[in-house]
C-alpha positions in Angstrom: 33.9 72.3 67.8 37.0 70.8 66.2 40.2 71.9 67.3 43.0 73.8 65.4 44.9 70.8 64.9 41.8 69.0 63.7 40.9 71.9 61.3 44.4 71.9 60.2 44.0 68.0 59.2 41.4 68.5 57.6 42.5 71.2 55.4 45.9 69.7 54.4 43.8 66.5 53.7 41.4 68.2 51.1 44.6 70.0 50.1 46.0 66.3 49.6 43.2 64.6 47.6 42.8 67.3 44.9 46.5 66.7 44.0 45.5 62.7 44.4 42.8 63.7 41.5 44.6 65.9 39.6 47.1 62.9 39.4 44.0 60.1 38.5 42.3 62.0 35.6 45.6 62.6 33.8 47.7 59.5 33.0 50.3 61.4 31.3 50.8 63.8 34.4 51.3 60.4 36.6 53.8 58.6 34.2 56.1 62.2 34.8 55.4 62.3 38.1 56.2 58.8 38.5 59.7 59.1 36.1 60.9 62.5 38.5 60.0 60.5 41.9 61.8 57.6 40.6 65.0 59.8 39.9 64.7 61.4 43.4 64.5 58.2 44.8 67.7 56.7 43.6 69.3 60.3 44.9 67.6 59.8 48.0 69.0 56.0 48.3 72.8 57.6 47.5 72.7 60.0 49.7 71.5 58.3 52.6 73.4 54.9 51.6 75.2 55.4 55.0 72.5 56.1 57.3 70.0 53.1 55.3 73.3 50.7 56.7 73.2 51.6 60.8 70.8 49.7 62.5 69.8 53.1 64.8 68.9 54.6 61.5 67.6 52.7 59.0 64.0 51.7 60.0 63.3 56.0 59.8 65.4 56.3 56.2 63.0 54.0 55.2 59.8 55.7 56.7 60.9 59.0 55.2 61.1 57.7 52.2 58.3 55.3 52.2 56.0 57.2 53.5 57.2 61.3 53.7 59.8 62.1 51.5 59.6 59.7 48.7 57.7 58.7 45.4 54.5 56.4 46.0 50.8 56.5 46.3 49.1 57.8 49.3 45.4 58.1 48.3 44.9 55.7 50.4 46.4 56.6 53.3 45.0 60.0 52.3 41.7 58.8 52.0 41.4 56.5 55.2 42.9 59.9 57.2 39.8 61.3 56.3 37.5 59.3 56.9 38.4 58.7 60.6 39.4 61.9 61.3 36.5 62.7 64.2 37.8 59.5 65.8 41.2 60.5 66.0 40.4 63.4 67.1 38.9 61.7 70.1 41.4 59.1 71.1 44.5 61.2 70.0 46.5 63.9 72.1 45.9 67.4 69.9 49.7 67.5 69.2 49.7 63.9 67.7 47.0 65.3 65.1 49.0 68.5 64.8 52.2 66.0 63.6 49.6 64.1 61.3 49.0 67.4 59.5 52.1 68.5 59.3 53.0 64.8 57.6 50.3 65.3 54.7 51.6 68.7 54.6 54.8 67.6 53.9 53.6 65.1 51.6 51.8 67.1 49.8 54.4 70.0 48.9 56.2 67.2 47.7 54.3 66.3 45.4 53.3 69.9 44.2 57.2 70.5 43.6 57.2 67.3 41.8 54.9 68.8 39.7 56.5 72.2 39.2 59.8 70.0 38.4 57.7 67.9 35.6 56.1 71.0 34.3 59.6 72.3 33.7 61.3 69.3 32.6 59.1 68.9 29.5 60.0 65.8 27.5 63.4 66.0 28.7 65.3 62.6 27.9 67.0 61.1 29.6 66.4 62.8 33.1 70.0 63.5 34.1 71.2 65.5 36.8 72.1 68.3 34.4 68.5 68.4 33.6 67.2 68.2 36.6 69.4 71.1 38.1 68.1 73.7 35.3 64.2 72.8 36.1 64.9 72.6 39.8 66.5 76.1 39.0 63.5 77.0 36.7 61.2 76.7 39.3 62.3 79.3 41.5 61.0 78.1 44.5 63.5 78.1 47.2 60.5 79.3 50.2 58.6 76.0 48.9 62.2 73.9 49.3 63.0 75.3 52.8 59.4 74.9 53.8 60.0 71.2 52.8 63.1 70.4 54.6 61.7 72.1 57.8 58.6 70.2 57.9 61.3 67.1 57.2 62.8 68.2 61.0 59.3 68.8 62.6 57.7 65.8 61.7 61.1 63.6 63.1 61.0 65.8 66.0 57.2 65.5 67.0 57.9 61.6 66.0 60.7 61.4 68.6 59.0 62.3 71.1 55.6 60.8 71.3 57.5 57.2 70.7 58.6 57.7 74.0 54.7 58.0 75.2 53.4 54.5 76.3 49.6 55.4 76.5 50.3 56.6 72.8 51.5 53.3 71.8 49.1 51.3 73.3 46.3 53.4 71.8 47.9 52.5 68.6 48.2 49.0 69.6 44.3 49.2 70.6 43.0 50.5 67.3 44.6 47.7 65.0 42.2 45.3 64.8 39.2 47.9 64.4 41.3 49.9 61.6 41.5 46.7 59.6 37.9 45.7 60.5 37.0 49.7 59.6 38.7 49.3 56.6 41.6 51.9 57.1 44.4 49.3 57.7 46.5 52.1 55.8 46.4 54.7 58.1 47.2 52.7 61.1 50.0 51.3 59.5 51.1 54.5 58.5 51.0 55.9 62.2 52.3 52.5 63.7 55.4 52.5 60.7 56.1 56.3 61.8 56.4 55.6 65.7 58.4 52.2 65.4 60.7 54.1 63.1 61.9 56.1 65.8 61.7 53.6 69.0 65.2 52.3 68.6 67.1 55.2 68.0 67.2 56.4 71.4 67.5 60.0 70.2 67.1 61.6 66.4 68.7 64.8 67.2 71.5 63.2 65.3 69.9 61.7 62.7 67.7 65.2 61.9 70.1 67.2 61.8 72.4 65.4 59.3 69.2 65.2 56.8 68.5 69.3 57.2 72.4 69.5 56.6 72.8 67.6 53.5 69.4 68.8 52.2 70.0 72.1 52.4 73.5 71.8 50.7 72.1 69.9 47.6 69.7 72.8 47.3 72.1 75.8 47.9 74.5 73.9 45.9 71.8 73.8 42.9 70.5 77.0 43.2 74.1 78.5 42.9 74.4 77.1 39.4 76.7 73.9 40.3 76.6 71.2 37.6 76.8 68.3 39.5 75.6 69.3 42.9 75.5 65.0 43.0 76.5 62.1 41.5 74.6 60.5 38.9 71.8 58.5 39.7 72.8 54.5 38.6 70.1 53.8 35.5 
């Protein structure tokens, strides 16, 4: 009988892959999608600008927005998930599948509130942060937003501390060669990409903390109407 963690996989990864085909069958829903990640990602890359420049830091800015927090394609990575799930299940501690799922959960409300953003946004041009405020605003979604940076927090939590695991990494270690041979060379990368991340930063109680903080001002700072809650994305 699968586990709770393992049910909860599974669930977030269906969740996952009807939002990967919602996005495949409609080219015009992708080309949105794709114009409001690509804004977010230059604000993402201003924001963090200081964090992307220490060496403790900047392997994890980049996985969160690589991999969690950012635009790109994970059908993949969705799709390789669940394929192996059984065997993960198997050769993983329960709370290693239980971050998993809350990773593709994460990943997946981000793109569902990229979605509510373009269904707003219309044909807006050009995206500015003006626009952007009034269809963040539009959206009325602030549960959704909070949901989004605490699952940020968890995910970097459960990340920092199963690094610190050695049977954990050497599990990894042992499942490279049969993930490529298996075909599902994403998903390992993705696991391996997550855990390396966080090795050298001896701690991310710092780090978390200053990415709920500044997160949660940009959204309280849109929600209460400011016009430039940040600086202009460069073109």
């Amino acid at each position: 009988m699968p586990s709770s963690a393992e049910t909860d996989l599974i669930q977030e990864l269906e969740h996952a892959q009807r939002l990967h085909q919602a996005r495949l069958v409609s080219p015009r829903l992708a080309a949105a999608l794709d114009r409001v990640a690509a804004f977010q990602s230059k604000r993402l890359n201003a924001t963090y600008v200081d964090l992307a420049r220490d060496r403790r830091y900047a392997e994890a800015i980049k996985f969160f927005q690589s991999d969690l927090y950012g635009p790109g394609d994970y059908s993949r990575r969705d799709a390789d998930l669940a394929r192996v799930v059984p065997i993960m299940a198997r050769v993983l501690p329960d709370g290693v599948i239980a971050t998993v799922a809350k990773a593709i959960e994460l990943s997946a409300l981000s793109h569902e509130l990229d979605r509510a953003l373009v269904a707003k946004l219309g044909e807006a041009s050009p995206l500015s942060v003006a626009s952007y405020c009034v269809a963040y605003r539009a959206c009325d979604n602030r549960r959704d937003r909070e949901r989004q940076i605490a699952l940020i927090v968890q995910v970097g939590t459960a990340l920092d501390r199963y690094v610190h695991l050695p049977l954990l990494r050497s599990t990894l270690a042992a499942m490279r060669r049969p993930a490529r041979i298996a075909g599902v060379g994403a998903l390992q990368e993705f696991l391996e990409r997550g855990l390396l991340s966080f090795r050298g930063m001896n701690g991310a109680g710092e780090f978390l903390a200053v990415i709920e903080a500044r997160e949660t001002a940009i959204m309280q700072a849109i929600l209460a109407g400011e016009e430039k809650p940040f600086a202009e994305p460069p073109a």
